[in-house]
MMTF fields as JSON, N, C-alpha, C and O atoms, coordinates in Angstrom:
{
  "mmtfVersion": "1.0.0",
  "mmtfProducer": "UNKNOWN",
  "numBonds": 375,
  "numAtoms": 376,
  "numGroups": 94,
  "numChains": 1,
  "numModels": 1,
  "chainsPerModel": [1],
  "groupsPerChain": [94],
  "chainIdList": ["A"],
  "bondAtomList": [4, 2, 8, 6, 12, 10, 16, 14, 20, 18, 24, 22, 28, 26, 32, 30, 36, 34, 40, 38, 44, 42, 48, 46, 52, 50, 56, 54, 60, 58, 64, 62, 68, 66, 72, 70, 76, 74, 80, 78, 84, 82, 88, 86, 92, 90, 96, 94, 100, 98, 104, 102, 108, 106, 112, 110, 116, 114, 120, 118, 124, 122, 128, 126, 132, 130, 136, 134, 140, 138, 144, 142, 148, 146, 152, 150, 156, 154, 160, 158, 164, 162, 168, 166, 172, 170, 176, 174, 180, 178, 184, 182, 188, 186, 192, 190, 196, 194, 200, 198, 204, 202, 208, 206, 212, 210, 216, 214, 220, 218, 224, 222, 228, 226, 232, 230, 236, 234, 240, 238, 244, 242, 248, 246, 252, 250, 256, 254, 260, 258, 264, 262, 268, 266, 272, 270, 276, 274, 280, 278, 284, 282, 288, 286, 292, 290, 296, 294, 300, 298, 304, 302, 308, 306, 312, 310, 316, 314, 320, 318, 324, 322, 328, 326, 332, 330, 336, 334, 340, 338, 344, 342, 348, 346, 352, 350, 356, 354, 360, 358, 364, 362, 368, 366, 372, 370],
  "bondOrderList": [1, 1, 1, 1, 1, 1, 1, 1, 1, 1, 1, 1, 1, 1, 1, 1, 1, 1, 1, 1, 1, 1, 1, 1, 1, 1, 1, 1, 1, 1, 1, 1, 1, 1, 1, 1, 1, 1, 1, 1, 1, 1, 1, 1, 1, 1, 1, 1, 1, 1, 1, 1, 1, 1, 1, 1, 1, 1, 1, 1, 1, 1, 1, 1, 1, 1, 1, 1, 1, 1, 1, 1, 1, 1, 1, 1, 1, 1, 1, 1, 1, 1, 1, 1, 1, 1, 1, 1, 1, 1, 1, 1, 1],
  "groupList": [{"groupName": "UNK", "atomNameList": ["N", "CA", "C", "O"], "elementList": ["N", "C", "C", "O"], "formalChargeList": [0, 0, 0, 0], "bondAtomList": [1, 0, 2, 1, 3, 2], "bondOrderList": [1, 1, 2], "singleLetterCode": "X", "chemCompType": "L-PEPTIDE LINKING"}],
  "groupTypeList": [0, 0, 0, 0, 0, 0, 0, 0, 0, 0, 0, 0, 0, 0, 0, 0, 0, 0, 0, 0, 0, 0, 0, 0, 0, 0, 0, 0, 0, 0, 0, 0, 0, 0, 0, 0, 0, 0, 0, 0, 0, 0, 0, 0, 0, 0, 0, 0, 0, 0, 0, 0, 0, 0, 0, 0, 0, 0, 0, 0, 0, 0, 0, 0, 0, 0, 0, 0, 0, 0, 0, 0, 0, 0, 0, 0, 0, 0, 0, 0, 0, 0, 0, 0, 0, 0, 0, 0, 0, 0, 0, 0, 0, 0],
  "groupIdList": [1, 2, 3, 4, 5, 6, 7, 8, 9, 10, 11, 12, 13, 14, 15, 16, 17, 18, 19, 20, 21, 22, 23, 24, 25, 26, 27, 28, 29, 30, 31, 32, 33, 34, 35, 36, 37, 38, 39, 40, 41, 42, 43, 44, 45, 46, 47, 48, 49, 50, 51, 52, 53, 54, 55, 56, 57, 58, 59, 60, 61, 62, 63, 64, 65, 66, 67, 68, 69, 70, 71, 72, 73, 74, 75, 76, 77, 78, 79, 80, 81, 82, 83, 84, 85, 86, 87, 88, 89, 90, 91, 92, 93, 94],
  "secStructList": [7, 7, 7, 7, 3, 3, 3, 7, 7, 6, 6, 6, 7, 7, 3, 3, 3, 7, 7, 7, 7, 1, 1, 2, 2, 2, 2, 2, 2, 2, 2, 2, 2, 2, 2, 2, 2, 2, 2, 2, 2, 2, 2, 2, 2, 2, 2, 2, 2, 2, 2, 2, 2, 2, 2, 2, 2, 2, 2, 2, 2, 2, 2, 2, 2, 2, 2, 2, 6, 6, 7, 7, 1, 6, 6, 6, 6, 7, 7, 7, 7, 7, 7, 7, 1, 2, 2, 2, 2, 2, 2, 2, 2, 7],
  "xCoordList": [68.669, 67.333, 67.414, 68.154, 66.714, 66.534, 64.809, 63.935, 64.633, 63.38, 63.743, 64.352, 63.054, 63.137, 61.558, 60.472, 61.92, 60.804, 60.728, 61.718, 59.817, 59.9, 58.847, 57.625, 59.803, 59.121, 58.936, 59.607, 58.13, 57.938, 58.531, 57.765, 59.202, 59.861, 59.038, 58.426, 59.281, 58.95, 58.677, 57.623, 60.088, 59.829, 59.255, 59.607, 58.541, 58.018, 59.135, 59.328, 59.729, 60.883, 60.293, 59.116, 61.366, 60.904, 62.794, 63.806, 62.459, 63.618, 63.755, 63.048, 64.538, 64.854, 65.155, 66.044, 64.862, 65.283, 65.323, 64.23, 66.529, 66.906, 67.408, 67.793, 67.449, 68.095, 68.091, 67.375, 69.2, 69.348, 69.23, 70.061, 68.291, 68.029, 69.139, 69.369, 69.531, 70.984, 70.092, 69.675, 69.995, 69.11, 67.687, 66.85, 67.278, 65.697, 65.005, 63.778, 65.503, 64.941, 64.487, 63.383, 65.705, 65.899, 64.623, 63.61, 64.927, 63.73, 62.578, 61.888, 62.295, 60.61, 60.184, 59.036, 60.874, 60.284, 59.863, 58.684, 61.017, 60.731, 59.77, 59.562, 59.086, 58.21, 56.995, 56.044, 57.301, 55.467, 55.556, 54.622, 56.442, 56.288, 55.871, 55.168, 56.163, 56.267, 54.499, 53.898, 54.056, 52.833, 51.771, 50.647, 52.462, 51.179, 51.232, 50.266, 52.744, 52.479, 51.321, 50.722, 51.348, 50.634, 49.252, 48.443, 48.972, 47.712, 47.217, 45.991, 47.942, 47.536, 47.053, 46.204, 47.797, 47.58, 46.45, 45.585, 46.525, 45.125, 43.841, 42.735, 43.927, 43.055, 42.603, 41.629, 43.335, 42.642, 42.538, 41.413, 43.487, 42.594, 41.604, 41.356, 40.802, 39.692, 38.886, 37.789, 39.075, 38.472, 38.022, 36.982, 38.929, 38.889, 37.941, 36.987, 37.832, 37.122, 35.84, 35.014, 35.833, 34.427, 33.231, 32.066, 34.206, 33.985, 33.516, 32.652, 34.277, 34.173, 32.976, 32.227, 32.636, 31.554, 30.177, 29.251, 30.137, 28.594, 28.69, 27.646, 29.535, 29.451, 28.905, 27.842, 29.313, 28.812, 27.287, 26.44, 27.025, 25.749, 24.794, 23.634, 25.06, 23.716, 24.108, 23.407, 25.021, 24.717, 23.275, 22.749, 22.741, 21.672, 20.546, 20.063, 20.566, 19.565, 19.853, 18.925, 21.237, 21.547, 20.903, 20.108, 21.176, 20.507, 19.375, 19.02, 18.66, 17.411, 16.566, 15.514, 17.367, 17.166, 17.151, 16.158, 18.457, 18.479, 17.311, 16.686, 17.048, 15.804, 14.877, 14.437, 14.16, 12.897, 12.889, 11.835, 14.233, 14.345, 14.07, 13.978, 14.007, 13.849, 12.311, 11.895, 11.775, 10.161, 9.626, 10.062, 8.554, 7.987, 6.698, 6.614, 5.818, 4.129, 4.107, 4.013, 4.149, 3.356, 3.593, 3.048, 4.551, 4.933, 4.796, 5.396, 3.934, 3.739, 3.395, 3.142, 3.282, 3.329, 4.513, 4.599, 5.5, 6.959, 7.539, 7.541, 7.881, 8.065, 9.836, 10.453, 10.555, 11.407, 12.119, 11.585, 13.281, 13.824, 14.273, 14.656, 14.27, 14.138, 15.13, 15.102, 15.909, 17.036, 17.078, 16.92, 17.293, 17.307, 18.062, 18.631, 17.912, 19.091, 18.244, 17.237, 18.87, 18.35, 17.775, 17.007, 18.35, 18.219, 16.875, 15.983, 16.529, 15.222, 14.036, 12.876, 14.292, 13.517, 12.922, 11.691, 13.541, 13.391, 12.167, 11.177, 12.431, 11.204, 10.231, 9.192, 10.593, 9.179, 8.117, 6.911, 8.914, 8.173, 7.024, 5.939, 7.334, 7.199, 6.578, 6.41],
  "yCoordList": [112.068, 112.102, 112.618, 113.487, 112.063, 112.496, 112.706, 112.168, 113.765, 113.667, 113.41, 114.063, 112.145, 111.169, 111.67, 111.771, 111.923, 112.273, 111.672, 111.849, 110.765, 110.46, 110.602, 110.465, 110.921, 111.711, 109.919, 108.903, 110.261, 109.563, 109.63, 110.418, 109.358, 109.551, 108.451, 107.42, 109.102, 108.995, 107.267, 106.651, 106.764, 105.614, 104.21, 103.059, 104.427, 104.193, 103.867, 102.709, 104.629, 104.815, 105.519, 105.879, 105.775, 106.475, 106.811, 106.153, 108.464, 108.653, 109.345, 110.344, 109.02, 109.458, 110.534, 110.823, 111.779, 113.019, 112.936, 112.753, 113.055, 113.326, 114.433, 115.079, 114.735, 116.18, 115.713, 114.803, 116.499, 116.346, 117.452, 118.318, 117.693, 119.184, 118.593, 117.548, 119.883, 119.98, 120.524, 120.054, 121.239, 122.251, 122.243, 122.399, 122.154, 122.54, 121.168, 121.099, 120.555, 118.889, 119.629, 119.465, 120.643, 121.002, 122.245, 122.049, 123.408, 123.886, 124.132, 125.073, 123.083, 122.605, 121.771, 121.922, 121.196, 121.103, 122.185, 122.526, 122.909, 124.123, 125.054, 126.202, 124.573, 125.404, 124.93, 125.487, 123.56, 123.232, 123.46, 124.207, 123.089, 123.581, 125.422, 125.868, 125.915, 127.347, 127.952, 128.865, 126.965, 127.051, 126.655, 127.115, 125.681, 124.541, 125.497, 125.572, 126.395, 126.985, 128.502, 128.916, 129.068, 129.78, 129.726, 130.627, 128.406, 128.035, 127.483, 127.433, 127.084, 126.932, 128.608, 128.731, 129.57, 130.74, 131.393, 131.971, 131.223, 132.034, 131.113, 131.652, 130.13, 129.242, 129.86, 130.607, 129.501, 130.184, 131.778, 132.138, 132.81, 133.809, 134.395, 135.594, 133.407, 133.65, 132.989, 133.54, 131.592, 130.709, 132.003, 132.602, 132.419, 133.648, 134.65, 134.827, 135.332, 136.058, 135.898, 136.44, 134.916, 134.291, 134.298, 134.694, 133.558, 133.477, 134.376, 134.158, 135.667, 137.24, 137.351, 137.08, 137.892, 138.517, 137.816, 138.457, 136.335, 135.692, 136.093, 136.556, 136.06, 136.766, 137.75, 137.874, 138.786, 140.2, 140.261, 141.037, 139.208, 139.596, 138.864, 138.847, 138.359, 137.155, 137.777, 137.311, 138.602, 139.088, 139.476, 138.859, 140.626, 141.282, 139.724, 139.586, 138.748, 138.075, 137.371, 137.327, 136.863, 136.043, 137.22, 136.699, 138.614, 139.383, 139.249, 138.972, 139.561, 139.008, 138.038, 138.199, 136.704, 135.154, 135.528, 135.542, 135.791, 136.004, 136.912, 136.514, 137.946, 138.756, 138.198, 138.573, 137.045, 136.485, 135.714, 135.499, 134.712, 134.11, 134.115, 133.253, 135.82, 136.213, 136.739, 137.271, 136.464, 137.175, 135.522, 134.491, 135.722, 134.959, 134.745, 135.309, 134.19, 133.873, 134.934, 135.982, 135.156, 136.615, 137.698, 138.628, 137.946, 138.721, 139.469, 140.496, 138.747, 139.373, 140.509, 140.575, 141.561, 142.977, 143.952, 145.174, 142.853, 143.585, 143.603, 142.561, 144.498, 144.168, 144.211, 144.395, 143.967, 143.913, 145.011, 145.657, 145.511, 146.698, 146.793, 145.718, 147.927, 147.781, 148.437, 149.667, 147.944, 148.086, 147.954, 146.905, 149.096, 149.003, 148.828, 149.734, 147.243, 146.409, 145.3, 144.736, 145.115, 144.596, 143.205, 142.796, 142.378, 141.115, 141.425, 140.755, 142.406, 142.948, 143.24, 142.956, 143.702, 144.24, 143.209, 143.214, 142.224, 140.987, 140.105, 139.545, 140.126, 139.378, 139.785, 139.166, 141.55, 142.047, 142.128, 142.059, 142.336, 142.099, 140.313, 140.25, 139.64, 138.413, 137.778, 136.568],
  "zCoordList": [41.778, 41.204, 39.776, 39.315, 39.332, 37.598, 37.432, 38.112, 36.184, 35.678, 34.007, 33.161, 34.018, 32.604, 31.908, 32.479, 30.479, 29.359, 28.473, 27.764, 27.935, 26.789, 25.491, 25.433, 24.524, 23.22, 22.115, 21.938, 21.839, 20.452, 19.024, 18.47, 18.361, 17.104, 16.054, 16.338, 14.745, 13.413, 13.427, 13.591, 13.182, 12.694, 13.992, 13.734, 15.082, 16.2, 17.039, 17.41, 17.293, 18.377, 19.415, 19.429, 20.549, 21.382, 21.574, 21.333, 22.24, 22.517, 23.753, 23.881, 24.726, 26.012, 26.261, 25.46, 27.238, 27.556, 29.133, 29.669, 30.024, 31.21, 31.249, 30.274, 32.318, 33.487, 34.498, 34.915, 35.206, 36.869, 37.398, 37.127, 38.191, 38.967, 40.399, 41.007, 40.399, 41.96, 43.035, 44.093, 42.647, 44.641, 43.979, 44.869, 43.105, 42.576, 43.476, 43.549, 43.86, 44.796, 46.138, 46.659, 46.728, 47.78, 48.02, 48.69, 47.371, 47.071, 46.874, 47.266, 46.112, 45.748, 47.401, 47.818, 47.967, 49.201, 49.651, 49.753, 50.006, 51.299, 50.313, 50.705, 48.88, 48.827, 49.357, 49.906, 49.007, 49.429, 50.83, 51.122, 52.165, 53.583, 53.59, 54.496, 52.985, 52.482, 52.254, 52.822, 51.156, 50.718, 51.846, 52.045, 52.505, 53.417, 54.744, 55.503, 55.007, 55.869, 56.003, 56.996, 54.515, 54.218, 53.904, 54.126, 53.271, 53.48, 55.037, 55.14, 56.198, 57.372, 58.231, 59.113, 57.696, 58.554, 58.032, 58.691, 56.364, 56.252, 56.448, 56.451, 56.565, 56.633, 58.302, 58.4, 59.428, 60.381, 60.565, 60.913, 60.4, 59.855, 59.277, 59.406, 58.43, 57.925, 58.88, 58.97, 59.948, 60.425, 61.279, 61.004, 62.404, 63.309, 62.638, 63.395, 61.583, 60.974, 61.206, 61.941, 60.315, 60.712, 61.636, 61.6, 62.653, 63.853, 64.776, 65.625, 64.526, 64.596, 64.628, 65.566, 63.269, 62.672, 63.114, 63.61, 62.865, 63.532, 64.817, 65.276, 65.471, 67.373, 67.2, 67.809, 66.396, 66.584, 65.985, 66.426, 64.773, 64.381, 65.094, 64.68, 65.934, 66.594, 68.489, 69.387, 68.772, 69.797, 70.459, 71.386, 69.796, 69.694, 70.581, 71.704, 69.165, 69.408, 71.084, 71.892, 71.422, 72.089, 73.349, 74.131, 73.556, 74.342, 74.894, 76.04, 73.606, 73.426, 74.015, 74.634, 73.645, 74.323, 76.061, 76.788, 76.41, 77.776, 78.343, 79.326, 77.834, 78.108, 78.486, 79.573, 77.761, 77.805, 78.441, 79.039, 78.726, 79.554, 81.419, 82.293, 81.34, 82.695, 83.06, 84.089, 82.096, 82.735, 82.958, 82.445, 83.892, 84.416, 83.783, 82.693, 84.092, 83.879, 84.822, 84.183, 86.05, 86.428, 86.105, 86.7, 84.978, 85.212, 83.596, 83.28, 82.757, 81.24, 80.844, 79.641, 81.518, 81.269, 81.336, 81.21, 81.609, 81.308, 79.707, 79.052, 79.315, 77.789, 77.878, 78.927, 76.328, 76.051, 75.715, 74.813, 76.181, 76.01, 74.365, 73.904, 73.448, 72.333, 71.603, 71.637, 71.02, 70.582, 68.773, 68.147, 68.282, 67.174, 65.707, 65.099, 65.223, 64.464, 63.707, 64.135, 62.502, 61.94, 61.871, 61.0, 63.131, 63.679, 64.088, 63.568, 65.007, 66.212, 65.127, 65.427, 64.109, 63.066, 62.509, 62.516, 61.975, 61.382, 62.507, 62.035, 63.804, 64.471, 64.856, 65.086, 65.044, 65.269, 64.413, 64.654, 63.019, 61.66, 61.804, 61.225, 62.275, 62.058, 62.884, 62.732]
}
C-alpha cells in the first residue's frame, strides 16, 4: 500500500509524493476496532443510565397509577396515600 500526494508546481506540472507506511496499515485498523469498541460500551452505558434514572423518576407516578387503579365506584371516599415528591406535587397542583 502506498499513500500518493500530489502537489502542483510552477510551470503547470504536477509532482508526485509517495510513502509506504509498514505497520501504520496494521494499526490504524485495530484503532478504529479500538474506537468502535469504545464507542459501543459507552454508548450502552449511557443507554443503561438512562434507562436508570426515568425508572426511578416515574416510579412514584407508576405507584400512583396502580393506586387508582384499585378503588372502585363504591368506593370514592378512599383517598390516595400521600407521598411527598416532586412528580405528586406537580398533579396535585393541577
Amino acid at each position: 500500500m502506498f499513500r500518493v500526494a500530489w502537489a502542483p508546481t510552477e510551470p503547470a506540472g504536477w509532482w508526485r509524493l509517495a510513502s509506504m507506511p509498514r505497520g501504520r496499515c496494521v494499526s490504524s485498523s485495530a484503532a478504529r476496532w479500538a474506537i468502535a469498541l469504545l464507542a459501543a460500551a459507552l454508548l450502552a452505558v449511557l443507554g443503561f443510565g438512562a434507562w436508570t434514572i426515568t425508572g426511578r423518576a416515574t416510579q412514584e407516578l407508576a405507584r400512583l397509577a396502580d393506586e387508582v387503579a384499585t378503588i372502585e365506584a363504591g368506593s370514592l371516599e378512599r383517598r390516595l396515600s400521600v407521598r411527598r415528591t416532586d412528580e405528586v406535587d406537580r398533579l396535585w397542583s393541577s
